[in-house]
N, C-alpha and C positions, 0 to 999 in steps of 0.2 A: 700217156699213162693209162686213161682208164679206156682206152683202142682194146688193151689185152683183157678187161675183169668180164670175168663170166659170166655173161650176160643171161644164156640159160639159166643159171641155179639161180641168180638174182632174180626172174623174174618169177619163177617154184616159187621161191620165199615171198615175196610180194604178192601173190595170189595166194599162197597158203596164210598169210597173214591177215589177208583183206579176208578170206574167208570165216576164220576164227573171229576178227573183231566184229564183223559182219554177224556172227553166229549169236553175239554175244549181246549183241546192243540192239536188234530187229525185235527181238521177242517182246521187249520192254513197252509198255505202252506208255510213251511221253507224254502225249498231252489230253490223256483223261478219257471220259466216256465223250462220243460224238453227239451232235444233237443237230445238224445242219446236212444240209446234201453236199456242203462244199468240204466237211471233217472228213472223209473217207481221201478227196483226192488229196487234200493239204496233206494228209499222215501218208499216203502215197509219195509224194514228194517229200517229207519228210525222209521215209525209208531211202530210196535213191539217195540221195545226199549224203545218208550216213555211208551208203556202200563206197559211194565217190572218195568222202575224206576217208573210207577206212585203206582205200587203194592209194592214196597220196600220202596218208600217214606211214602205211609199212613200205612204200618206195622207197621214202626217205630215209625212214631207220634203217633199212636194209642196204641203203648205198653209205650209210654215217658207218653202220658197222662195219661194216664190210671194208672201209676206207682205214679204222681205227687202227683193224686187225692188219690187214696188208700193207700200212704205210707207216706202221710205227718205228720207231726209232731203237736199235739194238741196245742193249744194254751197254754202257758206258760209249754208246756214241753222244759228244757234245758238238759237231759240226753242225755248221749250216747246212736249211734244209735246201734241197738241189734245187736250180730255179725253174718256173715252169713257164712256158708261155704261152698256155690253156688250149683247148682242144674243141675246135671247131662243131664236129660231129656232136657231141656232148652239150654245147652251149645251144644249140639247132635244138636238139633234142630236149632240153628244160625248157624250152622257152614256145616250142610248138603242142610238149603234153598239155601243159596247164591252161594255153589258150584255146586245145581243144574240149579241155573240162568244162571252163568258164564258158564258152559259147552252147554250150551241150546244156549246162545249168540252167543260164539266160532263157535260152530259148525252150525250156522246158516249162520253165516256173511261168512263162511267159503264157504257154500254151494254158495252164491251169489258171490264170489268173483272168484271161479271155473265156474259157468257160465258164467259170463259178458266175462271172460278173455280166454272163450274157441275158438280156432282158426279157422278162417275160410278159406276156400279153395282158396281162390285171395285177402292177404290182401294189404295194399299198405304200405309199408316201407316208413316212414319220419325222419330224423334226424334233432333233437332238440339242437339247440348250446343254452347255458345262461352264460352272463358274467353282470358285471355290467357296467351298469344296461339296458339289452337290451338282446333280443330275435331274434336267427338266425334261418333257415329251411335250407334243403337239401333234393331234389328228387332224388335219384339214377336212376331212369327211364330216367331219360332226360340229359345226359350226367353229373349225379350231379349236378346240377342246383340249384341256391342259392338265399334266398330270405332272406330280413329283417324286422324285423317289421310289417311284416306282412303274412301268410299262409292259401292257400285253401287244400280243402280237398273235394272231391267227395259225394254227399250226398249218405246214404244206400250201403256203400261201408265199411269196418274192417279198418281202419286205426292202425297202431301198429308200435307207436313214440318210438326212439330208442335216449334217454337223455344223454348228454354230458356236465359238468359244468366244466367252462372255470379258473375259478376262486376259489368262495366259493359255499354254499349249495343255492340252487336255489328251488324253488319246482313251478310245471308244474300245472295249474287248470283252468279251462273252466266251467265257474259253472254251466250251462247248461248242461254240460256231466256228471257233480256228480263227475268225475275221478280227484282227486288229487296222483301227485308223486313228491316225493324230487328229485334231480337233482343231482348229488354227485360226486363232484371230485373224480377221478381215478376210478370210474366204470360207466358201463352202466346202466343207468334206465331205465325202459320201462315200458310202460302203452297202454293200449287197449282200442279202441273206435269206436264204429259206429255210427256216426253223422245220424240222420234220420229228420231232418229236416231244410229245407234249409233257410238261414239268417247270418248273420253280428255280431259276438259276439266276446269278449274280452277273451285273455288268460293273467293271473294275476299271479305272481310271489307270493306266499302264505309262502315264509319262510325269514322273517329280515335279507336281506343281505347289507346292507351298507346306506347313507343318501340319496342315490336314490332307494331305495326299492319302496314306494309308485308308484313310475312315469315307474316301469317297466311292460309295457305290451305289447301286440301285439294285430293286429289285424288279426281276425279268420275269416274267409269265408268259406260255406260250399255253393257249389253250384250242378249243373248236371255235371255227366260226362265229357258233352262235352266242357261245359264253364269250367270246372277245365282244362283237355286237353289242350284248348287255351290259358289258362292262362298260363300253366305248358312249355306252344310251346313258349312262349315271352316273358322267363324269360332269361337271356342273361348272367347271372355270372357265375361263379362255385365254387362249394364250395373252400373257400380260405383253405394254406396249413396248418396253423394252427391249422384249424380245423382239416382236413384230421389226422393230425398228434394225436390229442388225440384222436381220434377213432382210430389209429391204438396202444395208450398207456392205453386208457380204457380195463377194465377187463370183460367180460360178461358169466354171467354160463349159458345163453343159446343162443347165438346169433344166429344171422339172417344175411348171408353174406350182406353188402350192396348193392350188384347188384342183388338183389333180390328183389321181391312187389315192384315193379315200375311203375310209371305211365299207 
């Protein structure tokens, strides 16, 4: 049955369609202003994706329509519909596109996720506490030094936050950075970032943990050097032992001693 459908003007419509939706959704800027060296390739990857689903969205509507119109039923026909016993070439063919999308994705997102997350030569270790519903920090550089509700971070420096959930699942996101990580009782999570541009932004807790979810954030500072320095020289606490204590009961498959990337 579908040996005969015009496969030419079907595939016109599907690229003329990918391109319009394409036309229509690239311009938008989804996820805000950037602030990270990894926000440019993340919205890179973002863009690809949408061209992908916009080329898998008008395949399908253009083979749905296109079936609607050529296979509908004449007027005052009430017969049964003819039996079919499906078509080789066709089932080959939905089943080899989509696994070549998915492999093409994978191994894309894959690519970017090995970049952003490649190590740099002096990064600065931070220790990330989440309980509900509140946000803790620790420098190991400065005698462990402990801040709340609020953390600076050196601009154009690797920062590589080292997650400890105190409680339930937590997840770590600076939507300016593009980097979201879950926070996960009894292991370590980690996430990588290079802040490149200096300014005042929010870190948002991104996974439903209890009836103060909404109200959990912190505030993020990205400033010079030197004002991170001063900051980091006039913090006065230290990490409480609590803490101390589930980073020494978290599990980590690649750690990073804590008295290491310190201020």
């Amino acid at each position: 049955m579908y040996g005969r459908l015009p496969i030419v003007k079907m595939l016109a419509a599907t690229v003329a369609g990918t391109a319009v939706i394409s036309a229509v959704m690239l311009p938008i800027n989804w996820n805000g202003e950037g602030a990270s060296t990894a926000a440019p390739k993340i919205d890179e990857l973002l863009d690809v994706m949408i061209v992908l689903s916009a080329f898998v969205f008008s395949l399908v509507m253009v083979m749905l329509f296109y079936a609607l119109w050529k296979f509908k039923a004449k007027p005052g026909d009430e017969s049964d519909g003819e039996p079919i016993h499906g078509n080789t070439r066709l089932e080959v063919a939905w089943t080899l596109i989509p696994t070549i999308i998915v492999l093409f994705a994978g191994g894309y997102s894959w690519s970017v996720l090995n970049d952003i997350e490649e190590k740099a030569d002096n990064p600065l270790t931070v220790s990330v506490f989440s309980q509900q519903f509140a946000w803790s920090f620790g420098y190991p550089g400065k005698d462990m030094a402990f801040s709340e509700g609020e953390f600076h971070v050196p601009v154009d420096r690797q920062v590589q936050f080292k997650m400890h959930a105190q409680d339930v699942i937590h997840s770590f996101w600076v939507p300016e950075w593009r980097i979201k990580k879950d926070n996960v009782p009894g292991i370590t999570t980690t996430a990588t970032v290079t802040p490149n541009k200096v300014g005042t932004y929010q870190l948002i807790c991104t996974e439903l943990c209890g009836f103060g979810h909404a109200s959990m954030r912190a505030k993020v500072v990205v400033e010079s050097p030197a004002e991170f320095q001063k900051w980091v020289a006039g913090l006065k606490r230290k990490i409480p032992a609590p803490f101390l204590e589930s980073i020494k009961q978290d599990t980590e498959t690649d750690p990073v001693p804590l008295s290491t990337g310190g201020a």
